[in-house]
C-alpha positions as CSV (number, residue, x, y, z in Angstrom):
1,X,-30.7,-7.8,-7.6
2,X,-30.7,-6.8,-4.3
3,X,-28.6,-4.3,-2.6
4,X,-27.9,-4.8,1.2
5,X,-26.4,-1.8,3.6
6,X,-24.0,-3.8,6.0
7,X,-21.4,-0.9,6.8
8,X,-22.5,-1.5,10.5
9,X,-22.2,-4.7,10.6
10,X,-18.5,-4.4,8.7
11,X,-17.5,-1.9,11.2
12,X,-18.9,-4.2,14.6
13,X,-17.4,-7.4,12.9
14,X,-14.7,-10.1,14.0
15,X,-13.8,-13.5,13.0
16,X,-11.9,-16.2,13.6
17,X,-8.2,-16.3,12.7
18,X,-4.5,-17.8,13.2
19,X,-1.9,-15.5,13.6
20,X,0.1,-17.4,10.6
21,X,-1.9,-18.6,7.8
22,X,1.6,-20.7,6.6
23,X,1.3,-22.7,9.6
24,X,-1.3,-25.4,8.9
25,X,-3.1,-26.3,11.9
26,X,-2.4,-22.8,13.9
27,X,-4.9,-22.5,16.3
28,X,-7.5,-19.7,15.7
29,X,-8.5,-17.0,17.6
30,X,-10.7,-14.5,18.0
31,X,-10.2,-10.6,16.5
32,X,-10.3,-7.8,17.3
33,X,-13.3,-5.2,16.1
34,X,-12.3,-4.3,12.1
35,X,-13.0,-0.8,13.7
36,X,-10.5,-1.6,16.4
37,X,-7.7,-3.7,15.1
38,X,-4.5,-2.5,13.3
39,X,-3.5,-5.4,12.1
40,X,-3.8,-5.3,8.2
41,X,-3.9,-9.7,8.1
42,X,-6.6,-9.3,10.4
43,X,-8.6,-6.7,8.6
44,X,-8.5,-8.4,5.5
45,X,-9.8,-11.8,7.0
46,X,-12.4,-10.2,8.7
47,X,-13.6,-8.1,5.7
48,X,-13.7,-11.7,3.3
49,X,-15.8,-13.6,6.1
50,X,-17.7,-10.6,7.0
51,X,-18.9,-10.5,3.5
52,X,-20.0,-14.2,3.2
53,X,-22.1,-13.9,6.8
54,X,-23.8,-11.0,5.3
55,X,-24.1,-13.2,2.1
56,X,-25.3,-16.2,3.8
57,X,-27.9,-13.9,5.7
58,X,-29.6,-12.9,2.6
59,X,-29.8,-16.2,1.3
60,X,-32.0,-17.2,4.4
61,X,-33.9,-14.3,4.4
62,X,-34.9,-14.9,0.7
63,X,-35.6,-18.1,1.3
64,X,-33.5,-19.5,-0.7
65,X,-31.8,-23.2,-1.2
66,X,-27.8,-22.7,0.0
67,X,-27.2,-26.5,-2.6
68,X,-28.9,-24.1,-5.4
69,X,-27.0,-20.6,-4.7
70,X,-23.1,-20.3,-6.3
71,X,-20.9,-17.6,-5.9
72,X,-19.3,-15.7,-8.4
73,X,-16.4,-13.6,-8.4
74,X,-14.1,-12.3,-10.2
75,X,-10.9,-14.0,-9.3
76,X,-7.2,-13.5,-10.9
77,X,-4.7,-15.1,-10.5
78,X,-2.7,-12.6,-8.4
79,X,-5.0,-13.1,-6.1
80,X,-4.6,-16.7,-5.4
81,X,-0.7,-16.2,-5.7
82,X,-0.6,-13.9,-2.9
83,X,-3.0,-15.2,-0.8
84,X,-0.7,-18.4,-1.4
85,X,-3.8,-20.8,-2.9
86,X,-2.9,-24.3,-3.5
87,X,-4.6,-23.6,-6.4
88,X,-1.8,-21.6,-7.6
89,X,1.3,-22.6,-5.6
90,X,2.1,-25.2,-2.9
91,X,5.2,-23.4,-1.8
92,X,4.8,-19.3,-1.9
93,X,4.5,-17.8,1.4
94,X,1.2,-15.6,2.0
95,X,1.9,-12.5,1.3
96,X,-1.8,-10.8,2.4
97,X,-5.3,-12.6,2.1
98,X,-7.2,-11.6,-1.0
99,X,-11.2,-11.4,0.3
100,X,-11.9,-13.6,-2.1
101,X,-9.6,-17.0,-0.8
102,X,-10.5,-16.5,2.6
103,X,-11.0,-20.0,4.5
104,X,-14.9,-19.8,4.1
105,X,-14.0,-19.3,0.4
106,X,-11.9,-22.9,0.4
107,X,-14.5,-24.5,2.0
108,X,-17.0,-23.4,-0.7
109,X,-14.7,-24.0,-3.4
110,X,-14.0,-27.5,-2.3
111,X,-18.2,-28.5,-2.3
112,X,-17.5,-26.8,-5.8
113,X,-19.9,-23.7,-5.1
114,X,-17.8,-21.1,-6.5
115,X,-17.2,-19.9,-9.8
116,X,-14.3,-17.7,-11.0
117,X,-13.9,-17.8,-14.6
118,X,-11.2,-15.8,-14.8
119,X,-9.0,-17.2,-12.2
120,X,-6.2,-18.2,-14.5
121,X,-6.0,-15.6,-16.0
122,X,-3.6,-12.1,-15.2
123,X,-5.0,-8.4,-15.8
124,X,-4.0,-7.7,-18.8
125,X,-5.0,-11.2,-20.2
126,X,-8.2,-10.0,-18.7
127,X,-8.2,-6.8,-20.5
128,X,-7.5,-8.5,-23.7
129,X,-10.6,-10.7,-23.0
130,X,-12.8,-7.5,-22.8
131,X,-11.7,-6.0,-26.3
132,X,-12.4,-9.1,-27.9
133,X,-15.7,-8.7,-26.4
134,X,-16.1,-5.6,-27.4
135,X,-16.7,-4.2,-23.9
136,X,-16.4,-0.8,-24.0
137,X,-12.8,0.8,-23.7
138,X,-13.8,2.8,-20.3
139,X,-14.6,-0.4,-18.7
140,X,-11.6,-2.9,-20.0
141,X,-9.2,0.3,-18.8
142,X,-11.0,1.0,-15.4
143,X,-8.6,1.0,-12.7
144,X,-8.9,-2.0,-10.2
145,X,-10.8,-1.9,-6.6
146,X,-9.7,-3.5,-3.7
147,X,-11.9,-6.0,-2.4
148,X,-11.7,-5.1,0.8
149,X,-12.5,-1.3,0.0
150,X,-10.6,1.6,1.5
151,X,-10.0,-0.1,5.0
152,X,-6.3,-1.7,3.6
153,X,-5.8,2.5,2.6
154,X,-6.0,3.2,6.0
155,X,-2.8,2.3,7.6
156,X,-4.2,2.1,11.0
157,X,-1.9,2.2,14.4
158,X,-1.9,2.6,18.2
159,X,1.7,3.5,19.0
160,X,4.7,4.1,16.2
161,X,6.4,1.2,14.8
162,X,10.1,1.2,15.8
163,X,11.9,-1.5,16.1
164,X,15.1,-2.0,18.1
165,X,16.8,-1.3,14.5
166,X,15.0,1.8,13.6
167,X,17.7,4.3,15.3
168,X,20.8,2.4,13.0
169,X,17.7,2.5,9.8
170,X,17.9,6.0,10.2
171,X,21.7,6.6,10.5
172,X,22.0,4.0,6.9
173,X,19.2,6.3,5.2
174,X,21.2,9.2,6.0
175,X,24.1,8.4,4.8
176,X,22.9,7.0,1.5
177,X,21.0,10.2,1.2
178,X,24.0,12.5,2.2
179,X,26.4,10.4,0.7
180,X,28.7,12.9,-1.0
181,X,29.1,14.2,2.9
182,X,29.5,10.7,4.8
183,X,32.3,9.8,2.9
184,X,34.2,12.7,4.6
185,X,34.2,10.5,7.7
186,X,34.8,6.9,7.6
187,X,32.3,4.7,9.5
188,X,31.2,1.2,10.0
189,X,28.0,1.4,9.0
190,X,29.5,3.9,5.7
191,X,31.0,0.8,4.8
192,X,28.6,-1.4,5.2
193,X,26.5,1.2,2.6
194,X,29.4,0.8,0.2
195,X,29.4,-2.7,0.2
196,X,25.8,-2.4,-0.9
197,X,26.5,-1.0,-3.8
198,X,28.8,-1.6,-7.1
199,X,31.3,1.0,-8.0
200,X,29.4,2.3,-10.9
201,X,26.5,2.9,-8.4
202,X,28.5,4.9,-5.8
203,X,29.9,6.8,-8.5
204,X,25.9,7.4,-9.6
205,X,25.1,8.2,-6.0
206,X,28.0,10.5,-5.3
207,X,26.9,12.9,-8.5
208,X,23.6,12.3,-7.2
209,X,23.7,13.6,-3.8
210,X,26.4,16.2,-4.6
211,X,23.7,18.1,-6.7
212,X,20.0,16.9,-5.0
213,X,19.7,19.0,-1.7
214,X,17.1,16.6,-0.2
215,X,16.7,15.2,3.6
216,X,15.7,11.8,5.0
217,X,13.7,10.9,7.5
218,X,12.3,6.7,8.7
219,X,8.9,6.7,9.2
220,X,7.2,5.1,12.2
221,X,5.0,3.4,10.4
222,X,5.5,-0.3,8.6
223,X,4.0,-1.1,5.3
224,X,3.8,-4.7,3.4
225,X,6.6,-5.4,1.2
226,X,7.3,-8.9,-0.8
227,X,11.2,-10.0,-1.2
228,X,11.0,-13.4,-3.4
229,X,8.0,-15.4,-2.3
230,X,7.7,-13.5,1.4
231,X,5.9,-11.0,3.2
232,X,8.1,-8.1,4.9
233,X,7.0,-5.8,7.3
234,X,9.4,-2.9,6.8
235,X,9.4,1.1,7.7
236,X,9.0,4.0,5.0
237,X,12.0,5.8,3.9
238,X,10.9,9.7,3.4
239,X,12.8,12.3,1.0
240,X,11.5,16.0,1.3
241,X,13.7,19.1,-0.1
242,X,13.3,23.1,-0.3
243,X,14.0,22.3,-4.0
244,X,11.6,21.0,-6.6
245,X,12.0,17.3,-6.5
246,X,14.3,15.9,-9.8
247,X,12.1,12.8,-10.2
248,X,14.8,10.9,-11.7
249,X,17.4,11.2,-8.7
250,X,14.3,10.3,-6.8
251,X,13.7,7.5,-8.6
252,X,17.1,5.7,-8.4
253,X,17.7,6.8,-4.9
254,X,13.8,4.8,-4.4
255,X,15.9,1.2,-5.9
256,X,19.1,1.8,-3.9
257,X,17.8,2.2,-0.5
258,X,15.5,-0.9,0.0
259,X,18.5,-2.4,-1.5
260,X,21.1,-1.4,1.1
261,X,18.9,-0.3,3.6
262,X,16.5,-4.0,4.2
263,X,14.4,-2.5,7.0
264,X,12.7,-0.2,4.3
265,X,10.9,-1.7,1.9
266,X,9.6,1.4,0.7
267,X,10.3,5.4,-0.2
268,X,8.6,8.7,-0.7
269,X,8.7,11.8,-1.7
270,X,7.5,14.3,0.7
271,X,5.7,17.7,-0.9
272,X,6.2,21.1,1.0
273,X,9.6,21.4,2.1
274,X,12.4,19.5,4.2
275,X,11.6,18.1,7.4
276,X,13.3,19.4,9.8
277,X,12.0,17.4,13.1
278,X,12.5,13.4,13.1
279,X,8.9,11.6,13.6
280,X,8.3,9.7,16.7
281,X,5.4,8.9,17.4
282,X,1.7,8.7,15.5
283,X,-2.1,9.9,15.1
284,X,-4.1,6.7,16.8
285,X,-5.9,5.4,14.1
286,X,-8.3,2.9,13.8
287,X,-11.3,2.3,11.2
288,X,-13.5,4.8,11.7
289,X,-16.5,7.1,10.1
290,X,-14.6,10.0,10.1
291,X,-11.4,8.5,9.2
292,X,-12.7,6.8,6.1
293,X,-14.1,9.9,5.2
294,X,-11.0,11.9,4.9
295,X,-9.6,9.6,2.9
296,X,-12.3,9.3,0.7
297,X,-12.4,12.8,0.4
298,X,-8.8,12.6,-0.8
299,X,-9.1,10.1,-2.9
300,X,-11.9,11.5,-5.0
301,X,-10.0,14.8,-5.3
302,X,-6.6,13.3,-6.8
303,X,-9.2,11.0,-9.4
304,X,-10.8,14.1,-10.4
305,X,-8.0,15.6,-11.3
306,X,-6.2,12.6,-12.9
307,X,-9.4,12.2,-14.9
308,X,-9.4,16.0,-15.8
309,X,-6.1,15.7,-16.8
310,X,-7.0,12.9,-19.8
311,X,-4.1,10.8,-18.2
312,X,-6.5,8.2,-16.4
313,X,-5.1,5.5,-19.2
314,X,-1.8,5.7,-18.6
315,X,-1.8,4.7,-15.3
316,X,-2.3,1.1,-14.0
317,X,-3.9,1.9,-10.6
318,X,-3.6,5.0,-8.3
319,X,-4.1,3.8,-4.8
320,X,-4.4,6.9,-2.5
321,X,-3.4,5.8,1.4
322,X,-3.8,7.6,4.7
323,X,-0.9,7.7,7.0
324,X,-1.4,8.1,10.8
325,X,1.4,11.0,10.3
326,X,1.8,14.2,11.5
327,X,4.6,16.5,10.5
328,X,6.0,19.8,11.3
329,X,5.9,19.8,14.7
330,X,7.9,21.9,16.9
331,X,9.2,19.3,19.8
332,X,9.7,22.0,22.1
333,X,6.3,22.9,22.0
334,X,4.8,19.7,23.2
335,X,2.2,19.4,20.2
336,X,0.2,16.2,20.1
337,X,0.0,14.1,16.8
338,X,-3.3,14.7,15.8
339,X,-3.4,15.1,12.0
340,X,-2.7,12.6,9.4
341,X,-1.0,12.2,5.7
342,X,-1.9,11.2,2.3
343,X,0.1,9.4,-0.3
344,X,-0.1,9.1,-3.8
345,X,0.5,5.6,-5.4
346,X,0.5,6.0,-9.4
347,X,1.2,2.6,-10.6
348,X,2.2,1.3,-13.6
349,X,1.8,-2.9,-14.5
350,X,0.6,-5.5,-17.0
351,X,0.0,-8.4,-14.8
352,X,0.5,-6.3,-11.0
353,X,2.8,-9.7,-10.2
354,X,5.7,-6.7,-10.8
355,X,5.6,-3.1,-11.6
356,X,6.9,0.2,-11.1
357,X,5.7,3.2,-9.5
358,X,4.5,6.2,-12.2
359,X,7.8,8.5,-12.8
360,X,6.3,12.2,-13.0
361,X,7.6,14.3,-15.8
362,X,7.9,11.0,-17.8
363,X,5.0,8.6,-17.1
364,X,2.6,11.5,-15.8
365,X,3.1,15.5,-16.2
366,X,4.7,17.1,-13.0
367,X,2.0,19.5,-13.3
368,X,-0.8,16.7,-13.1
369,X,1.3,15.4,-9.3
370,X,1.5,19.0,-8.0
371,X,-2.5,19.9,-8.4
372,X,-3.0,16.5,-6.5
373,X,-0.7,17.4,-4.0
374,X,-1.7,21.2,-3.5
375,X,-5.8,20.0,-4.0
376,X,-5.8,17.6,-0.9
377,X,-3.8,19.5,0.9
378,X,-5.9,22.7,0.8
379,X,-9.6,20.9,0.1
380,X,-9.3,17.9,2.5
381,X,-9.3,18.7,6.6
382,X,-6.8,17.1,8.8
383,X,-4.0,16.4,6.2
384,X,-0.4,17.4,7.6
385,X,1.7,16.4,4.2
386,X,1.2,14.8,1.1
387,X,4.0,11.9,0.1
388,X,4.3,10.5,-3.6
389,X,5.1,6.6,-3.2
390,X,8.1,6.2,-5.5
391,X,8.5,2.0,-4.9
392,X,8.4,-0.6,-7.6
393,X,7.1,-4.1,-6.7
394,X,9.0,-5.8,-5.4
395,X,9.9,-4.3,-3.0
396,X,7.0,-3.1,-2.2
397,X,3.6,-4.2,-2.8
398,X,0.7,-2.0,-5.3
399,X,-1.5,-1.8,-1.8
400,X,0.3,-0.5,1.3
401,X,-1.4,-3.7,3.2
């Protein structure tokens, strides 16, 4: 075995891609830098044919036969699914390129020089597969790794994302948030929230927001989201209160506002308080050292402590993502954005096809979500909030890209 350092040349490298990967013969172009682009398609394509350069590289420099060397990988059939493989569906949009489909994958598969043994398989088939084996329990239940690494945890942007509907995205949120209050004053858009919903569900929502004290705010900042067999780009919907959260009027208001509200594909709880100022604009971020280091610095910190807390098994996966936020900002003081925000992504599938996000209080103690939150907070430099991702798939996707 050998073991090859290529951070440099990940950071440094490009490739070749179309802007739509549905759109058979789209001419290709070059990228941008992975540690300049912000474009979450174009980081994933560059990480997957980064990798087989580096791979072909060796290859030559060990003097070896490319007819004689076969990859291996450990392919699922999520993967393919999303990445929208012919070997898994001729019709499914692309919903984000798995490293290992890329097009240089393809073209090795088709001179049958790849082998994925477990490509037809789901994770928990997987899993299954392991105890029959007898693999050890640690390693059939280890939480899956993205490919790509912590560069699709980085949401990375130049400018905030705001569409021309993000002002009337806000106004909706609001109103499904303060509900109990809106319907004091008649509206078009009011109704257009009603009509969202069944009566049974405005009666839910109006009990709801009579008792939860909480206060929404969009997010400039768009995340990947699947509705049927598509990609969505969409904006965050954030919840903060002075109040400890009540997980469970979090939780339903998380299904109703995607619902109603189709320019968010996903909500979060935000720790520390209400926000009081709306969010404008963003920290620049881009793929950095020193980025990837806070955020592996969070992430090691909320592991530790799900570890220490013996509820590791109970969770499907626990992506941690940096946001290019920064909160708490007084406007009339002019302060630049120059911090950024973590979120916490408990997860809980069987096949990660579908699944929900991790409920505290019922899928995860409340205790175990507070030290995570109050650890990264006061250990890791730089972070302005930290957000608890409350979105089932679909809407929303297990990665934030």
């Amino acid at each position: 075995m050998q073991a090859v350092d290529a951070s440099h040349t990940f950071y440094n490298a490009t490739t070749m891609a179309s802007g739509d990967r549905n759109c058979i013969g789209a001419q290709k172009q070059k990228t941008r830098m992975l540690c300049q682009t912000t474009d979450p398609e174009e980081k994933r394509k560059i990480i997957g044919d980064t990798f087989m350069n580096v791979a072909n590289e060796l290859i030559a420099e060990m003097n070896l036969n490319p007819d004689d060397v076969f990859l291996g990988q450990g392919t699922l059939r999520p993967d393919l699914i999303e990445s929208a493989s012919e070997l898994a569906s001729h019709k499914a949009d692309a919903i984000k390129t798995h490293h290992n489909d890329t097009d240089l994958v393809r073209e090795l598969r088709k001179k049958g020089k790849v082998v994925e043994p477990l490509r037809d398989f789901h994770k928990d088939e997987v899993r299954l597969i392991g105890r029959s084996l007898d693999l050890p329990d640690e390693l059939v239940q280890r939480h899956p790794f993205p490919g790509p690494g912590l560069a699709i945890r980085v949401i990375c942007a130049e400018e905030p994302y705001m569409e021309k509907d993000f002002a009337e995205s806000g106004i909706i949120l609001r109103i499904i948030v303060d509900f109990a209050n809106a319907i004091k004053k008649p509206s078009t858009l009011l109704n257009k929230v009603k009509n969202g919903m069944s009566e049974e569900e405005q009666g839910r929502l109006l009990k709801t927001t009579l008792s939860a004290d909480l206060s929404a705010t969009l997010l400039p900042v768009k995340t990947v989201g699947v509705q049927g067999d598509c990609r969505t780009y969409s904006y965050v919907a954030g919840l903060s209160s002075d109040k400890d959260p009540d997980w469970q009027q979090l939780s339903f208001l998380a299904q109703l506002i995607p619902r109603i509200c189709l320019n968010v594909n996903r909500v979060v709880f935000i720790f520390g308080g209400r926000i009081k100022e709306p969010i404008t604009d963003i920290t620049p971020t881009f793929l950095s050292q020193r980025v990837l280091a806070t955020l592996r610095s969070a992430d090691n910190v909320a592991n530790c402590v799900l570890h220490e807390s013996g509820h590791n098994s109970k969770i499907s996966q626990m992506p941690i993502i940096l946001v290019p936020l920064h909160f708490d900002r007084d406007p009339l003081s002019h302060q630049p954005s120059c911090q950024r925000s973590v979120v916490l992504r408990p997860f809980i599938t069987s096949d990660f096809m579908t699944g929900i996000a991790a409920v505290p209080g019922k899928h995860i103690p409340e205790e175990v979500v507070n030290k995570m939150a109050h650890e990264i907070k006061t250990c890791v430099p730089g972070i302005s909030r930290v957000m608890y991702d409350l979105t089932s798939k679909p809407p929303g996707t297990t990665e934030w890209e």
